[in-house]
N, CA and C atoms of all chains as a GROMACS GRO file, in nm:
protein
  588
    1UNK      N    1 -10.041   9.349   2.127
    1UNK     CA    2 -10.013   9.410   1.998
    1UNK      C    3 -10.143   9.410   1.915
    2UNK      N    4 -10.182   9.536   1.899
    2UNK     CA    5 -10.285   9.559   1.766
    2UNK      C    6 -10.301   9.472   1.633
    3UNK      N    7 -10.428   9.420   1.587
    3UNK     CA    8 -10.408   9.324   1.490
    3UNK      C    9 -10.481   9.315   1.405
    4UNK      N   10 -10.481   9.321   1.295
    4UNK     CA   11 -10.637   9.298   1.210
    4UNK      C   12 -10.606   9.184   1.167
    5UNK      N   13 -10.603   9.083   1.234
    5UNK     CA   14 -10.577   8.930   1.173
    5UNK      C   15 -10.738   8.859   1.139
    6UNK      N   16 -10.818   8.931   1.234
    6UNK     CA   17 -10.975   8.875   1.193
    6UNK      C   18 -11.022   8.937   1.078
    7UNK      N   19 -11.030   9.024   1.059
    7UNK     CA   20 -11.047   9.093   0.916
    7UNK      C   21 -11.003   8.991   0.836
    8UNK      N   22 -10.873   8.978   0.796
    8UNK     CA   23 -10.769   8.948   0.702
    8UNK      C   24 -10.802   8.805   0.667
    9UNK      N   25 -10.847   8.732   0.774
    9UNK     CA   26 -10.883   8.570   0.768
    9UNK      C   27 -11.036   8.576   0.701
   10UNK      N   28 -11.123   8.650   0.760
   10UNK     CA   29 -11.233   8.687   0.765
   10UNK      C   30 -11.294   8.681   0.579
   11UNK      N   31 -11.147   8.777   0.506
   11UNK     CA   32 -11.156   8.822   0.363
   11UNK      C   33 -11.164   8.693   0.268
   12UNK      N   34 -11.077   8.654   0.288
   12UNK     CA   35 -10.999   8.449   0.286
   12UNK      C   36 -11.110   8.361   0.282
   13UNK      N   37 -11.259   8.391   0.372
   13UNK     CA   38 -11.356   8.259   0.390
   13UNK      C   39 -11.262   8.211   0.492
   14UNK      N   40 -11.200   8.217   0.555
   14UNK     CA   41 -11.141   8.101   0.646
   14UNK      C   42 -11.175   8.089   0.840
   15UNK      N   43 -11.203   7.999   0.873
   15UNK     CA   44 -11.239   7.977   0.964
   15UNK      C   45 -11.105   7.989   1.079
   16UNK      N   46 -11.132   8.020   1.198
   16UNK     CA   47 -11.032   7.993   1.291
   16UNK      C   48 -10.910   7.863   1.304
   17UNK      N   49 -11.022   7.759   1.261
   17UNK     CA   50 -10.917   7.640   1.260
   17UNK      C   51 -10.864   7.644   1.125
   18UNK      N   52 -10.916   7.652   1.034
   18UNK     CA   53 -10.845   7.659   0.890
   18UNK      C   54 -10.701   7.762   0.904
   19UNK      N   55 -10.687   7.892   0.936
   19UNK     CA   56 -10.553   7.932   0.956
   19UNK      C   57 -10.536   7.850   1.084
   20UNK      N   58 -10.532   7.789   1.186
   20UNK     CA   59 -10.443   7.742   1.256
   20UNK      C   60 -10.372   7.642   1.199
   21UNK      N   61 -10.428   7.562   1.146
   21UNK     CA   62 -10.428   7.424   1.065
   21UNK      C   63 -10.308   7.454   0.936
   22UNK      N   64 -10.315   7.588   0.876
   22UNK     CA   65 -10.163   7.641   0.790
   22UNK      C   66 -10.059   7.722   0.807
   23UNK      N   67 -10.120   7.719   0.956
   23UNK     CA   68  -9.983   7.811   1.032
   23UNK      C   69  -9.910   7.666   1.147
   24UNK      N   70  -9.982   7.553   1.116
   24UNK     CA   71  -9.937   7.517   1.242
   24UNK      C   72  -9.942   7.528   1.400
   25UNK      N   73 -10.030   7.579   1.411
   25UNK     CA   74 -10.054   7.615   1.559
   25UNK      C   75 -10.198   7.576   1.581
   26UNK      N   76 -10.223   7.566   1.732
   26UNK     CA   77 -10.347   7.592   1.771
   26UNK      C   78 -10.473   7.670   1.736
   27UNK      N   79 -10.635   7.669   1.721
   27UNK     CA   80 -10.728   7.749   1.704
   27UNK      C   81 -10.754   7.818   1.854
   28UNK      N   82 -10.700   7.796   1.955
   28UNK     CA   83 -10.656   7.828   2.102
   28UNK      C   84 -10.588   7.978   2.046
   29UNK      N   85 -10.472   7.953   1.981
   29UNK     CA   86 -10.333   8.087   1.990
   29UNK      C   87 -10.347   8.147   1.862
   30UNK      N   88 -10.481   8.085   1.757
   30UNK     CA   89 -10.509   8.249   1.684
   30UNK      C   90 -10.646   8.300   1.752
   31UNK      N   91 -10.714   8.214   1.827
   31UNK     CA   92 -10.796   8.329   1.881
   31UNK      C   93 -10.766   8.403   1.990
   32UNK      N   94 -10.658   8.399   2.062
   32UNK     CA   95 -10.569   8.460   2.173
   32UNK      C   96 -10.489   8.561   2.072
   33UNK      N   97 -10.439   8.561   1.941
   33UNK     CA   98 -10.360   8.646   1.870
   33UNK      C   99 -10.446   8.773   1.844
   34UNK      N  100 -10.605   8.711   1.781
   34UNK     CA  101 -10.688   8.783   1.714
   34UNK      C  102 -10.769   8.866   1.862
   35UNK      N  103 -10.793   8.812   1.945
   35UNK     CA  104 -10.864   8.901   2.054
   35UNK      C  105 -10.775   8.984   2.151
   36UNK      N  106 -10.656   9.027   2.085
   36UNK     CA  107 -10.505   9.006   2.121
   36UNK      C  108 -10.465   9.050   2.281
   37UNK      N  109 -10.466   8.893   2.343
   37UNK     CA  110 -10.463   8.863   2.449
   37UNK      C  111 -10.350   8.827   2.445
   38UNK      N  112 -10.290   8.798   2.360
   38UNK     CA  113 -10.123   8.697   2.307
   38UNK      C  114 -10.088   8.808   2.200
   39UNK      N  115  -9.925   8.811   2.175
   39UNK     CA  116  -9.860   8.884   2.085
   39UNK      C  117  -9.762   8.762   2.048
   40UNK      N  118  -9.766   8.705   1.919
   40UNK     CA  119  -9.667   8.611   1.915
   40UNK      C  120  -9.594   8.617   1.838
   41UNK      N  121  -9.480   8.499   1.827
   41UNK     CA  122  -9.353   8.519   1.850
   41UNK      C  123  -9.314   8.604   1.709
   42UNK      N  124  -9.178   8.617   1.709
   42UNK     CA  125  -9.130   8.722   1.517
   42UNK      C  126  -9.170   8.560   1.449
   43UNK      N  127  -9.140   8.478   1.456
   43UNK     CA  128  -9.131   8.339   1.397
   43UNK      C  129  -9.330   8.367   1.337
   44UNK      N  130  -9.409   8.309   1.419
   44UNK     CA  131  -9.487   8.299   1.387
   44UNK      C  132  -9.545   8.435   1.301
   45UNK      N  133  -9.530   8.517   1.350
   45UNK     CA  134  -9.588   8.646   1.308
   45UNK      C  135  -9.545   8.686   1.169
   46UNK      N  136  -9.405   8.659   1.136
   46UNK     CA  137  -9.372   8.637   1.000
   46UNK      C  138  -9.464   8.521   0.911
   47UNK      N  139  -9.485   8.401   0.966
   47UNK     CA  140  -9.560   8.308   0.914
   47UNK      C  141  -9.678   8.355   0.865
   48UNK      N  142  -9.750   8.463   0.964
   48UNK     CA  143  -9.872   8.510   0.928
   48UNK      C  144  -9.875   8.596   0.798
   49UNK      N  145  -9.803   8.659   0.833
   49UNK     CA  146  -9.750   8.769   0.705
   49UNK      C  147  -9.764   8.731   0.583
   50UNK      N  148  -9.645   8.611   0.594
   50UNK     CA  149  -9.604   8.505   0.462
   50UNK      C  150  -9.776   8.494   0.375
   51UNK      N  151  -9.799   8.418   0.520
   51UNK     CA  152  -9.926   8.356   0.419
   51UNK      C  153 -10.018   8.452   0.346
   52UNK      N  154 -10.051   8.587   0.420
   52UNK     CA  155 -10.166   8.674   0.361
   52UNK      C  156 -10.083   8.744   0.258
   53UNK      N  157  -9.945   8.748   0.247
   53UNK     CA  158  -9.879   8.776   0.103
   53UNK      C  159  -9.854   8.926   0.159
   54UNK      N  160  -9.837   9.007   0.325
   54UNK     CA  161  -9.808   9.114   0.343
   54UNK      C  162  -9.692   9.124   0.409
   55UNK      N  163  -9.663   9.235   0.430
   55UNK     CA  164  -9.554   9.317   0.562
   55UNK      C  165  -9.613   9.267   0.714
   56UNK      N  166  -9.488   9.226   0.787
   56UNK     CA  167  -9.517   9.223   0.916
   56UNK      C  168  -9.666   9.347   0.938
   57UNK      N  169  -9.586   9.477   0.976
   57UNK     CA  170  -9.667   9.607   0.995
   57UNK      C  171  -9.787   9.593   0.900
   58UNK      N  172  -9.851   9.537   0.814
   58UNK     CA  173  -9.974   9.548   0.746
   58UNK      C  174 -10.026   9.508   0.854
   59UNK      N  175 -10.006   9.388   0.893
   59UNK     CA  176 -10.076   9.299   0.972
   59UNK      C  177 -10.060   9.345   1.146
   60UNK      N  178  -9.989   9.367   1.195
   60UNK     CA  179  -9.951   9.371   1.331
   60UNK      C  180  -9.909   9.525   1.375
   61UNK      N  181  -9.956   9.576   1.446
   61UNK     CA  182  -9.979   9.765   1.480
   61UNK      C  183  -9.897   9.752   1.628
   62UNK      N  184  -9.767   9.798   1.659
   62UNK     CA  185  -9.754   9.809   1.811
   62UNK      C  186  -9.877   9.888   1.894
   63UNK      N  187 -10.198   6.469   0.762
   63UNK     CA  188 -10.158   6.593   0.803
   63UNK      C  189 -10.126   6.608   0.983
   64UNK      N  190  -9.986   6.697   0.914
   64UNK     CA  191  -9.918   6.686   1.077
   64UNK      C  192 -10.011   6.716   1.202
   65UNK      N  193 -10.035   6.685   1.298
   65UNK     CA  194 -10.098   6.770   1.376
   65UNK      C  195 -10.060   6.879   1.452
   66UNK      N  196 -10.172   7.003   1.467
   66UNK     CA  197 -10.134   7.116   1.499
   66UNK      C  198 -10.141   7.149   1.676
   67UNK      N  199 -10.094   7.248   1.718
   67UNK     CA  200 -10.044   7.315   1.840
   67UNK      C  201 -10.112   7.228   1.950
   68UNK      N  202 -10.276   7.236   1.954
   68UNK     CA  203 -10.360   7.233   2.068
   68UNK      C  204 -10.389   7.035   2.060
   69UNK      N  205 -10.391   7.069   1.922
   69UNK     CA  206 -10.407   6.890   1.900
   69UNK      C  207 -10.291   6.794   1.929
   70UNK      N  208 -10.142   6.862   1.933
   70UNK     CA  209 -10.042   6.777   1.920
   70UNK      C  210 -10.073   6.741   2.081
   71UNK      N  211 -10.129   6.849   2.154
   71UNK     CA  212 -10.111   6.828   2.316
   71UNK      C  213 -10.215   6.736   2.380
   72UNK      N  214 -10.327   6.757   2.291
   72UNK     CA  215 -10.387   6.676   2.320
   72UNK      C  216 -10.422   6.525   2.245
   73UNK      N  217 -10.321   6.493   2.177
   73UNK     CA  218 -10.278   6.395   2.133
   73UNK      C  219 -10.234   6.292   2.220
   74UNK      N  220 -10.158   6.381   2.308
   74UNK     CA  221 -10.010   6.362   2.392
   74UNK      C  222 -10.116   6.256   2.549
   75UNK      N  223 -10.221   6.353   2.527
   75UNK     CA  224 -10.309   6.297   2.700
   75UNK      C  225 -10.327   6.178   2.746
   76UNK      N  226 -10.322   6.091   2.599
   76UNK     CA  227 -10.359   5.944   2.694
   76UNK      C  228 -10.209   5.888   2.733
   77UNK      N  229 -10.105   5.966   2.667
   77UNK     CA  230 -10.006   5.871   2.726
   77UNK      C  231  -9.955   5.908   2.833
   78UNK      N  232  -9.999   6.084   2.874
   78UNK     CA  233  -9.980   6.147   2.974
   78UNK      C  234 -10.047   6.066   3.091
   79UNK      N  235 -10.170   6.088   3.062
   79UNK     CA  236 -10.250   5.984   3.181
   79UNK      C  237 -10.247   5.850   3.228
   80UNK      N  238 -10.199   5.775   3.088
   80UNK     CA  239 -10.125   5.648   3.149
   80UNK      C  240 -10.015   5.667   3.278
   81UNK      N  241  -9.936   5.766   3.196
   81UNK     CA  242  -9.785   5.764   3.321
   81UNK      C  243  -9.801   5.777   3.391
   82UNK      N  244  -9.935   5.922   3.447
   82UNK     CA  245  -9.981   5.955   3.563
   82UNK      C  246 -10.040   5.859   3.632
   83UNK      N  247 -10.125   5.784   3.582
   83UNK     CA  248 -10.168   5.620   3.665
   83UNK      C  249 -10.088   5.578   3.704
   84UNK      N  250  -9.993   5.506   3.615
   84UNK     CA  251  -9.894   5.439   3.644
   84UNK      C  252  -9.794   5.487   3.827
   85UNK      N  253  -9.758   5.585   3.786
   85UNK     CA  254  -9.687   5.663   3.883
   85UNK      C  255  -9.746   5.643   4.034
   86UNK      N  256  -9.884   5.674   4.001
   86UNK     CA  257  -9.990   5.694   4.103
   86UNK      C  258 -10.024   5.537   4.161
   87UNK      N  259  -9.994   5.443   4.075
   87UNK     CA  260 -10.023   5.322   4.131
   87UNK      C  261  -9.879   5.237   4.202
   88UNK      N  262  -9.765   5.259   4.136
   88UNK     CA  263  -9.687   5.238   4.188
   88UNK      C  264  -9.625   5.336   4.373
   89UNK      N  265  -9.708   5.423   4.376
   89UNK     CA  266  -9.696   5.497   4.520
   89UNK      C  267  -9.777   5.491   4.619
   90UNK      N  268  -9.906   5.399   4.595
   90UNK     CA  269 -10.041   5.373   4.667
   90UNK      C  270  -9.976   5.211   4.689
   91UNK      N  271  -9.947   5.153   4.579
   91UNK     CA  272  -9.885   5.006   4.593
   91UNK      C  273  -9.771   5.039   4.728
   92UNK      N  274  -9.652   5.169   4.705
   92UNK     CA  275  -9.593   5.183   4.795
   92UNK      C  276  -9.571   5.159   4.928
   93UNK      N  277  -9.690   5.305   4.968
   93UNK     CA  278  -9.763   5.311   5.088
   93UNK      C  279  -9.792   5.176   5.157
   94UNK      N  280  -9.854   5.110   5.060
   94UNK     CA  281  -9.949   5.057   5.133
   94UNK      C  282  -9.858   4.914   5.172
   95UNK      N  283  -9.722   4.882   5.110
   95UNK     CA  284  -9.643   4.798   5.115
   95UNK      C  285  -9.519   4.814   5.256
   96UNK      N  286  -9.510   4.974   5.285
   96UNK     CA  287  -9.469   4.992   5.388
   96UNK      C  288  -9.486   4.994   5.508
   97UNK      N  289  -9.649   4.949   5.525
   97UNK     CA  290  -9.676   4.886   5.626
   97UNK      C  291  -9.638   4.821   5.681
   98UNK      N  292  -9.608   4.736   5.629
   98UNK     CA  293  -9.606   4.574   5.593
   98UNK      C  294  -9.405   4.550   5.648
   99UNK      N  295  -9.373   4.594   5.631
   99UNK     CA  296  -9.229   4.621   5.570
   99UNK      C  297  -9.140   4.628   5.708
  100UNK      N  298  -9.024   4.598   5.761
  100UNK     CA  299  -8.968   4.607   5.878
  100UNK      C  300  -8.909   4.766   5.851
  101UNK      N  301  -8.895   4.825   5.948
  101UNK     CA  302  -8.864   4.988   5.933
  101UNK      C  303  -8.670   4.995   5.877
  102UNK      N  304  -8.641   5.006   5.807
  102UNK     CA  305  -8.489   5.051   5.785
  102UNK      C  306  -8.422   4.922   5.735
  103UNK      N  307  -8.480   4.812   5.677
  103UNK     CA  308  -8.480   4.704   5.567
  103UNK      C  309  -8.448   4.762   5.432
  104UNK      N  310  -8.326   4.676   5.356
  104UNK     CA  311  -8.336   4.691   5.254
  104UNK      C  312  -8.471   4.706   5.186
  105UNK      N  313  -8.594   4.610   5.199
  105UNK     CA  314  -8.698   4.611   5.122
  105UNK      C  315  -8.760   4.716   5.133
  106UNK      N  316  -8.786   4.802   5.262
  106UNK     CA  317  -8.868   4.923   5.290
  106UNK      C  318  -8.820   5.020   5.187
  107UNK      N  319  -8.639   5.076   5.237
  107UNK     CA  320  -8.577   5.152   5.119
  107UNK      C  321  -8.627   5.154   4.983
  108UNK      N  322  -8.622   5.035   4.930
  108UNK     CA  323  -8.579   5.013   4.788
  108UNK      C  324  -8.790   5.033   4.777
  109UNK      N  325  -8.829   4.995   4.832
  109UNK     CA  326  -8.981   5.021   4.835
  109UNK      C  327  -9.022   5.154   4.846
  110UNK      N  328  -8.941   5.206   4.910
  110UNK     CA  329  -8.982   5.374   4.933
  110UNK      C  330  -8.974   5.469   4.822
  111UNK      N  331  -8.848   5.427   4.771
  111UNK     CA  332  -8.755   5.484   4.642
  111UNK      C  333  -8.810   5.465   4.490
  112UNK      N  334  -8.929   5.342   4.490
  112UNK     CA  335  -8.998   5.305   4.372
  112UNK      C  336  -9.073   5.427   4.327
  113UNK      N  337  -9.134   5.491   4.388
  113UNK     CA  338  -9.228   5.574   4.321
  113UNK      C  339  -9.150   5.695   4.256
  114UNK      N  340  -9.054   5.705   4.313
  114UNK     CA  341  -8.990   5.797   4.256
  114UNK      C  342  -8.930   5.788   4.107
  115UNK      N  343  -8.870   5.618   4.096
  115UNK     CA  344  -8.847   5.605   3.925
  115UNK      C  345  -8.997   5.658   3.858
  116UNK      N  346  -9.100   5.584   3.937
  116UNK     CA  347  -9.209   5.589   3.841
  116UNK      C  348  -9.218   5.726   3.812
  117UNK      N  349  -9.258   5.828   3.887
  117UNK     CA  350  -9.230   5.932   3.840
  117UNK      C  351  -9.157   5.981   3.766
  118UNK      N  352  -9.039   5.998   3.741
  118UNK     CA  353  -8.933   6.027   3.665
  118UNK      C  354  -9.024   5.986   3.518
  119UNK      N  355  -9.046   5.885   3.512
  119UNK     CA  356  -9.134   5.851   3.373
  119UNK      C  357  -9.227   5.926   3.325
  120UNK      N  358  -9.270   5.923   3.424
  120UNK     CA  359  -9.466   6.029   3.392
  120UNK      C  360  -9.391   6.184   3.351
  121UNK      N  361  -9.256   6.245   3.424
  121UNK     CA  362  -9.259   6.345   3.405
  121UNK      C  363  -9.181   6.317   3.282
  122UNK      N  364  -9.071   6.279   3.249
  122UNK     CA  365  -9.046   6.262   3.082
  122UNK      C  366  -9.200   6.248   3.007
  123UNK      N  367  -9.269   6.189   2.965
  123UNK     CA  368  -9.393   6.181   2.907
  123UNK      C  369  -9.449   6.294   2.910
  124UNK      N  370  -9.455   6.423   3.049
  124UNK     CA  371  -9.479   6.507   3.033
  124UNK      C  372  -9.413   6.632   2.944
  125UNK      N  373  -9.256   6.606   2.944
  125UNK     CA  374  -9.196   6.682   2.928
  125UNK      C  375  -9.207   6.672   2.768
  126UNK      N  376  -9.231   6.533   2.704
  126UNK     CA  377  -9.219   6.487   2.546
  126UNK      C  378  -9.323   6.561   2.501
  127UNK      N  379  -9.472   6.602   2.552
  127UNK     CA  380  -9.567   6.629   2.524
  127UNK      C  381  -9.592   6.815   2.509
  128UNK      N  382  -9.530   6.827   2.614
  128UNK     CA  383  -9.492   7.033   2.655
  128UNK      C  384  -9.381   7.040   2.497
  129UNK      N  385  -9.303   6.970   2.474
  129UNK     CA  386  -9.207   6.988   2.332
  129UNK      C  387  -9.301   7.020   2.215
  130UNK      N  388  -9.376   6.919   2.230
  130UNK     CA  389  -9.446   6.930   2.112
  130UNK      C  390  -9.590   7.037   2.112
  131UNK      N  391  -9.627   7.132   2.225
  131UNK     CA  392  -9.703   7.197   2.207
  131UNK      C  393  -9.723   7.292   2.127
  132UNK      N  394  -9.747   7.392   2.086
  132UNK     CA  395  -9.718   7.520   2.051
  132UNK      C  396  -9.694   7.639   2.130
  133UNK      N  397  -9.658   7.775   2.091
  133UNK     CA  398  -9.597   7.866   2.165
  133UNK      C  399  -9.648   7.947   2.303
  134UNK      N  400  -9.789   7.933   2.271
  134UNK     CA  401  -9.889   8.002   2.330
  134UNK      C  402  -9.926   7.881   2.416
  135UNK      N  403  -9.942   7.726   2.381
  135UNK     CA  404  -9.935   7.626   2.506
  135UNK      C  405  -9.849   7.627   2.603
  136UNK      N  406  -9.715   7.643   2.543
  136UNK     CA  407  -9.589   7.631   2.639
  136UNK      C  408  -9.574   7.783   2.734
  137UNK      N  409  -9.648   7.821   2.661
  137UNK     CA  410  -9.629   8.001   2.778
  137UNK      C  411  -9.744   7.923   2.885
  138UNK      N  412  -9.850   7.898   2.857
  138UNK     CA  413  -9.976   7.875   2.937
  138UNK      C  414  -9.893   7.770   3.069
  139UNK      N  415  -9.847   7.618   3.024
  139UNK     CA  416  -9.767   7.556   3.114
  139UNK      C  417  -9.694   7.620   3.176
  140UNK      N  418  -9.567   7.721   3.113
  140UNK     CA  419  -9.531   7.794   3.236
  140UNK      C  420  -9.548   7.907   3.343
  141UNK      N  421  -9.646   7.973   3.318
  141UNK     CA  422  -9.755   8.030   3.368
  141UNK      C  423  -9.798   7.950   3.472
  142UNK      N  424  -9.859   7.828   3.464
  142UNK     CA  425  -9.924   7.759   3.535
  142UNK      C  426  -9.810   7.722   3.622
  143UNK      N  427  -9.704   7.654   3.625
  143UNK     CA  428  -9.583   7.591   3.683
  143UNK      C  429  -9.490   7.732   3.768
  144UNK      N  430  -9.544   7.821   3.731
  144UNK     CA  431  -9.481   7.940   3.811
  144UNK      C  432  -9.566   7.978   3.929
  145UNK      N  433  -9.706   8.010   3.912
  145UNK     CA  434  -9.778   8.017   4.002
  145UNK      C  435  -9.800   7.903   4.080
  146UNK      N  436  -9.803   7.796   4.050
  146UNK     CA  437  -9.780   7.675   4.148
  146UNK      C  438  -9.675   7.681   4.213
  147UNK      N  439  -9.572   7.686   4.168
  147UNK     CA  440  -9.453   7.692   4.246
  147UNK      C  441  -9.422   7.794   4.365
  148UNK      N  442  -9.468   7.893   4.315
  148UNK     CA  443  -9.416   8.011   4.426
  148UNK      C  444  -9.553   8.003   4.518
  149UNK      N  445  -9.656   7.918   4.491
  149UNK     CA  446  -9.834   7.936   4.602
  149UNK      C  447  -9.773   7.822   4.662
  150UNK      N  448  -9.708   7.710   4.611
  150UNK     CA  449  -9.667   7.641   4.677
  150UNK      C  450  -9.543   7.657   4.808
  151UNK      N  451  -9.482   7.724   4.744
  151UNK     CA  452  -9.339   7.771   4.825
  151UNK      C  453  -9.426   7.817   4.988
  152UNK      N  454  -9.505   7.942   4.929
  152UNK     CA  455  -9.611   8.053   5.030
  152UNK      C  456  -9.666   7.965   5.130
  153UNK      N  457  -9.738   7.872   5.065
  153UNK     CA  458  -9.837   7.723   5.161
  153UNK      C  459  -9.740   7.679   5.240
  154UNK      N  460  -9.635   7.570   5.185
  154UNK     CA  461  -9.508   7.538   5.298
  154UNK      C  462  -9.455   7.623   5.384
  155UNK      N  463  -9.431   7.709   5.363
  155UNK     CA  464  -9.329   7.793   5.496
  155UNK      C  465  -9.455   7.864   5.555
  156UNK      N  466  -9.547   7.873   5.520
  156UNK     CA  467  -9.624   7.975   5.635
  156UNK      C  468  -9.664   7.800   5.712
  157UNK      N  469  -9.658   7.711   5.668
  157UNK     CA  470  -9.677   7.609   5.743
  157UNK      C  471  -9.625   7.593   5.848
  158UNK      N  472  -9.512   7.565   5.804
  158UNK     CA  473  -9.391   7.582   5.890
  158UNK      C  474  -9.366   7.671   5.977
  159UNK      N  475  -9.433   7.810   5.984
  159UNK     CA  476  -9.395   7.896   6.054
  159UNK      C  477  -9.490   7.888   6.155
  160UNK      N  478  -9.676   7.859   6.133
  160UNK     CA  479  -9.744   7.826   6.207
  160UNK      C  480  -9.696   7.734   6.294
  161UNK      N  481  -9.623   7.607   6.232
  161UNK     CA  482  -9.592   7.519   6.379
  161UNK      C  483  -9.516   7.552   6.422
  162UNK      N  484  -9.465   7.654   6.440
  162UNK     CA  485  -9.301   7.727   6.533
  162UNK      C  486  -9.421   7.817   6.621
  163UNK      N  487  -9.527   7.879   6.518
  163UNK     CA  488  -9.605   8.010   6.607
  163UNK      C  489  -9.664   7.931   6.704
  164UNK      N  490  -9.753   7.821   6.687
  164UNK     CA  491  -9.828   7.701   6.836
  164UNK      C  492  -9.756   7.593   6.889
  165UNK      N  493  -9.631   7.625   6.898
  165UNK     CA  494  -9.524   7.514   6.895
  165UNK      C  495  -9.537   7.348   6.911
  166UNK      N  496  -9.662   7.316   6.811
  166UNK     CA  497  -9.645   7.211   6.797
  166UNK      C  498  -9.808   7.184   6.825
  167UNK      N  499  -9.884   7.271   6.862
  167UNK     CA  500 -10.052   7.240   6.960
  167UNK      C  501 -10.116   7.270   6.781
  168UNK      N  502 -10.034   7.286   6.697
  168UNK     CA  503 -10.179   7.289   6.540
  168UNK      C  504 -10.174   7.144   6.500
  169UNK      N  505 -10.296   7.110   6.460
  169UNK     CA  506 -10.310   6.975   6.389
  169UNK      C  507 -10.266   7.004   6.229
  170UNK      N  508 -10.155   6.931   6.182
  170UNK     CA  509 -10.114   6.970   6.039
  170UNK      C  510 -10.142   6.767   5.993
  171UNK      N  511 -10.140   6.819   5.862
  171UNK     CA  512 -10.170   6.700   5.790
  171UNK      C  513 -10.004   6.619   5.786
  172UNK      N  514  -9.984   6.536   5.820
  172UNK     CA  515  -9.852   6.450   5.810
  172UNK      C  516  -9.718   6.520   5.711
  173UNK      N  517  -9.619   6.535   5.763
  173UNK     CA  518  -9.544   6.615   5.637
  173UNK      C  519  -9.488   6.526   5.532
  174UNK      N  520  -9.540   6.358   5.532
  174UNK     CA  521  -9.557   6.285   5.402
  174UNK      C  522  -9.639   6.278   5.315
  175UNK      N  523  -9.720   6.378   5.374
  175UNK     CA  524  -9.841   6.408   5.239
  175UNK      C  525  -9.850   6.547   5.209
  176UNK      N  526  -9.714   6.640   5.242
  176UNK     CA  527  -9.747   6.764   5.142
  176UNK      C  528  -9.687   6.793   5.042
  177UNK      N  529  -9.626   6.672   4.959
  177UNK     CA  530  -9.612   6.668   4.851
  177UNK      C  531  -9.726   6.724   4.736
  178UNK      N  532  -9.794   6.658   4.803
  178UNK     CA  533  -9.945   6.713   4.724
  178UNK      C  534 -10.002   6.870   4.682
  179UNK      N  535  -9.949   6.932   4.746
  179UNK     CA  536  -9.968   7.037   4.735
  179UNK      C  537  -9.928   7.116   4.569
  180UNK      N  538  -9.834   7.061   4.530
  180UNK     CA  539  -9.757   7.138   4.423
  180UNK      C  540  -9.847   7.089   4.332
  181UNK      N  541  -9.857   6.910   4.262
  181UNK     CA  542  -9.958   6.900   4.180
  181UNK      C  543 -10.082   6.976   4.163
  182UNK      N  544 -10.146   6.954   4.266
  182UNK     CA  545 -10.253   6.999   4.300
  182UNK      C  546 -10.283   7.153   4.274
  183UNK      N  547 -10.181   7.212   4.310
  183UNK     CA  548 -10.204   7.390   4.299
  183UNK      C  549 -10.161   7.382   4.159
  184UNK      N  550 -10.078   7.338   4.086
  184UNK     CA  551 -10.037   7.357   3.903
  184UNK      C  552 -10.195   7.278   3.860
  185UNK      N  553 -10.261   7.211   3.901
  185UNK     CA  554 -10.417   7.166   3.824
  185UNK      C  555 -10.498   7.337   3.871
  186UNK      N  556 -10.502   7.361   3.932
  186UNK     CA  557 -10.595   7.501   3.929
  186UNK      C  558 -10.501   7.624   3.912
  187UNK      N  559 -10.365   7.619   3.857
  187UNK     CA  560 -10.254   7.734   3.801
  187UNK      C  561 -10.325   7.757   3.673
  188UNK      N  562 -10.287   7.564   3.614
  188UNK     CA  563 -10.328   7.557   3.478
  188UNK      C  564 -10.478   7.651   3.429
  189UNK      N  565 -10.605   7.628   3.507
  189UNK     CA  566 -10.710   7.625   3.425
  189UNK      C  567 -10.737   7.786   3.455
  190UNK      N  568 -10.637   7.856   3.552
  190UNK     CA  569 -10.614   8.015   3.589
  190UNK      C  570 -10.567   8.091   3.481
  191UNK      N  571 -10.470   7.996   3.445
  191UNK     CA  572 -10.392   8.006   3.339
  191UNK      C  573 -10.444   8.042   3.200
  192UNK      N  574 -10.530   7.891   3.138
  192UNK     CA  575 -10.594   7.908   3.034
  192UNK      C  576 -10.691   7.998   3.034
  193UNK      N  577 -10.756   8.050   3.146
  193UNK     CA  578 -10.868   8.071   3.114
  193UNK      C  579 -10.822   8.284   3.078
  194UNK      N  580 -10.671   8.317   3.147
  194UNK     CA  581 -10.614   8.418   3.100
  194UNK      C  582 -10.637   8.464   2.910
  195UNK      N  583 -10.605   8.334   2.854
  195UNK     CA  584 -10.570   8.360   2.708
  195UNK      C  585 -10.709   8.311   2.633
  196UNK      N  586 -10.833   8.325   2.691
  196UNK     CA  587 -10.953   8.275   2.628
  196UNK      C  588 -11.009   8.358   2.543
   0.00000   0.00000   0.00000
């Protein structure tokens, strides 16, 4: 799944481990999200959303 | 602060690796006790049968540790545990079929040591595995 999650973190100052570290997950499974080698779960992917204050679809492009 | 996905797992390693010692020492202690041992004795049995609790342990410890991974860990483990399993399945029966094909003239390694095989192929599933989602 298409992603501009590096951008979006990128805007933030935030480092790879810094969003893993407030999503709860690994710096492993956002750089597998962001080089999008991994599509993860509605759970998490909402989480992502949550945090950057958007729509699933802002963030995540089938 | 709680710890996260990659850290909870590797949090988890030294107690993983304890069990795995553990396990591993109680089945070398085994072996090496059944030498020793009159063949079809209570003591041999109940000696034979030890490594197997121990195990049972190491793999709970494993299993406490896969809980607590994250989503993208627990895909990677089963990834890894799938391809072991079925390379493993492939290794045994073509084994097996070789000693039916030379009926008996191939030198095979003891069939009390191909247990080994399954560990062994999930340690290079795994790093097949990870190295998929890098």
């Amino acid at each position: 799944m298409r992603n501009d999650l590096r951008q979006r973190r990128a805007e933030r100052g935030w480092s790879q481990a810094d969003l893993a570290d407030k999503l709860g997950v690994s710096r492993q499974t956002i750089n597998a999200i962001e080089t999008e080698k991994y599509s993860p779960s509605l759970e998490l992917a909402f989480k992502i959303a949550r945090l950057f204050k958007l729509r699933i679809e802002d963030v995540f492009q089938a | 602060m709680e710890l996260m996905g990659r850290q909870r797992m590797r949090g988890a390693l030294p107690g993983v690796a304890l069990a795995a010692a553990f396990w591993l020492a109680v089945y070398v202690a085994a072996r090496a006790a059944l030498q020793y041992l009159r063949a079809g004795s209570v003591e041999a049995v109940l000696t034979s049968i030890a490594p197997i609790f121990a195990f049972y342990a190491f793999a709970w410890v494993v299993q406490r540790a896969v809980r607590r991974a994250d989503e993208l860990e627990r895909l990677i483990q089963l990834d890894a545990l799938a391809l072991a399993f079925s390379t493993t399945i492939c290794v045994l029966m073509g084994l097996g079929l070789l000693d039916i094909a030379h009926a008996g003239r191939l030198e095979f390694p003891p069939m009390r040591d191909w247990w080994v095989t399954l560990p062994a192929l999930y340690a290079i599933c795994l790093l097949v595995a990870r190295r998929r989602y890098r």
